[in-house]
N, C-alpha and C positions, 0 to 999 in steps of 0.2 A: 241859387242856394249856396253857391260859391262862399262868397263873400257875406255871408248874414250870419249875426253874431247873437246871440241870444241869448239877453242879461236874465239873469236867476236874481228874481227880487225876495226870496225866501232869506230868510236871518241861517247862518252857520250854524251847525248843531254842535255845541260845544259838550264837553262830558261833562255828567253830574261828578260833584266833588266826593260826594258823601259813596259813591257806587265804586270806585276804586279801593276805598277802606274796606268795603265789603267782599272783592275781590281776593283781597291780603287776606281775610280773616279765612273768607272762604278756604285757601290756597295751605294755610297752616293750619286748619282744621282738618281738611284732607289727608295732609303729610304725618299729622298726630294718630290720625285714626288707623293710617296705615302702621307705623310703626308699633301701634296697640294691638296690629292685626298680626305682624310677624313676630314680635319680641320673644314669645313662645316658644316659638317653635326655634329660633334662634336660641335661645335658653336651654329648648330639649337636645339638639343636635351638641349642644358645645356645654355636656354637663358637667365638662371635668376643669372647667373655669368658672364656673356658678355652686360646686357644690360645699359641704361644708369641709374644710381641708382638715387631714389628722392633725394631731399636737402630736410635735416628734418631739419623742423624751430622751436623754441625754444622759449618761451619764456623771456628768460634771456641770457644773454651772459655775458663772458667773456671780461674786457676791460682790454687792453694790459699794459705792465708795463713798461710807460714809465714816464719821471719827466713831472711835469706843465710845464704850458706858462710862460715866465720870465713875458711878460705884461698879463693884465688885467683889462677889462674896470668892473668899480665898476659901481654901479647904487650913487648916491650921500644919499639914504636915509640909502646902507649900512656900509656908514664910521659912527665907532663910534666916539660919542661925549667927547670932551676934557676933560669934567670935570670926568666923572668916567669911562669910556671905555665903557658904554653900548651905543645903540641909543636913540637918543630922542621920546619918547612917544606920538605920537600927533592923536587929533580925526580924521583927514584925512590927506589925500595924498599931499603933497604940490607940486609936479609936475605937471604940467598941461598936459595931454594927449589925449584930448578931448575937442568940445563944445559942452555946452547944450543947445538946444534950448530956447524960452520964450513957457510960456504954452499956448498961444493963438495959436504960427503956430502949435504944439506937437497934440494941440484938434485935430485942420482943418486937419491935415495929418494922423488923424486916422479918421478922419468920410471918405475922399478920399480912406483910402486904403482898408475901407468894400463895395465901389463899384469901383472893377477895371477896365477899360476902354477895352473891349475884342478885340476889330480892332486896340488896339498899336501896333505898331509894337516893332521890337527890336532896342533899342540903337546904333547906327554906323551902320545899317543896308542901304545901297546905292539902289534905286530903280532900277528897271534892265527895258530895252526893246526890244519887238519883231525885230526881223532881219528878220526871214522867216521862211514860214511853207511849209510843202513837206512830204508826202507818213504818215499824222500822226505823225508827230511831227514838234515841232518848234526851233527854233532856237532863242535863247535868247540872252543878255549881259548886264552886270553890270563891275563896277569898278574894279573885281577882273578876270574875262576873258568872255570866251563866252561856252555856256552851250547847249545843244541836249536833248530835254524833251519830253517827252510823256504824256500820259492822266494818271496822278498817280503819276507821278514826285514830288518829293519835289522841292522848288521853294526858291530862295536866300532869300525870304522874310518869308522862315518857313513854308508857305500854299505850298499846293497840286493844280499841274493843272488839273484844274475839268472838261473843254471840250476846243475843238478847233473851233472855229465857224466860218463862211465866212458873215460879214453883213457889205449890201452897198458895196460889191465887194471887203472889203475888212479885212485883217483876223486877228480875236481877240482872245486874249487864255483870258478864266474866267478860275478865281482860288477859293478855295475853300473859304475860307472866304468872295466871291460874285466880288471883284474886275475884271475890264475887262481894258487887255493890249491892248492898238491897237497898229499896227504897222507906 
């Protein structure tokens, strides 16, 4: 048995082509799915490189470099004057931007505005009224829609509804500043 050699008449098994593609895809399909697996928690441990950074405000800034306005509205006080290029010097303002009242209303509306009137209401404010009341609340409306209030509600007119009450059969919301809506 030395010497006896023993030919293999079988064909080489050579590798399919198309199975090493499949290997590759295999191999990056793996390394994806891993990286999908940790990216997470890589994200949670390192959140102060993922998160949304402040906007730090400044002071001062930077204004961009671009040319003027071709126009320009001047004010008239600062075109200089003909005779030597500077403006004219004067003890006031010769633009009218204002009136002044006379002293006699200027007194009266300051003796009025050290006692202020507490039940004004607000300017452009539209009175509102009861629709209907049910389980503890009422049902309002003014000019700008209709409203569902309870006992603590603010009230279009800036007061608080301070109870709901049934008088003479029939029902009033008082507000805090004493006013009574009927329906």
């Amino acid at each position: 048995m030395d010497g006896i050699e023993i030919e293999d008449d079988s064909p080489q098994r050579k590798p399919a082509r198309g199975r090493s593609g499949d290997r590759v895809l295999s191999i990056v399909g793996f390394v994806l799915a891993t990286a999908a697996a940790f990216f997470p928690w890589y994200v949670f441990f390192n959140q102060e490189s993922f998160g949304i950074a402040p906007m730090g405000y400044r002071d001062t800034r930077d204004l961009p470099e671009t040319a003027g306005r071709s126009v320009v509205v001047v004010s008239p006080l600062a075109i200089p004057d003909e005779k030597d290029g500077s403006p004219e010097r004067t003890p006031f303002d010769p633009i009218t931007t204002a009136t002044v009242p006379n002293l006699e209303d200027s007194a009266r509306r300051a003796t009025d505005a050290g006692n202020p009137d507490p039940d004004q209401t607000f300017p452009g404010r539209a009175k509102y009224r009861l629709l209907h009341v049910a389980n503890g609340r009422a049902l309002i409306e003014d000019r700008s829609g209709m409203y569902i209030v309870r006992i603590g509600s603010i009230l279009p007119d800036n007061s608080r509804l301070a109870t709901l009450e049934q008088r003479d059969g029939k029902w009033v919301i008082v507000t805090s500043n004493g006013e009574v809506i009927q329906r």
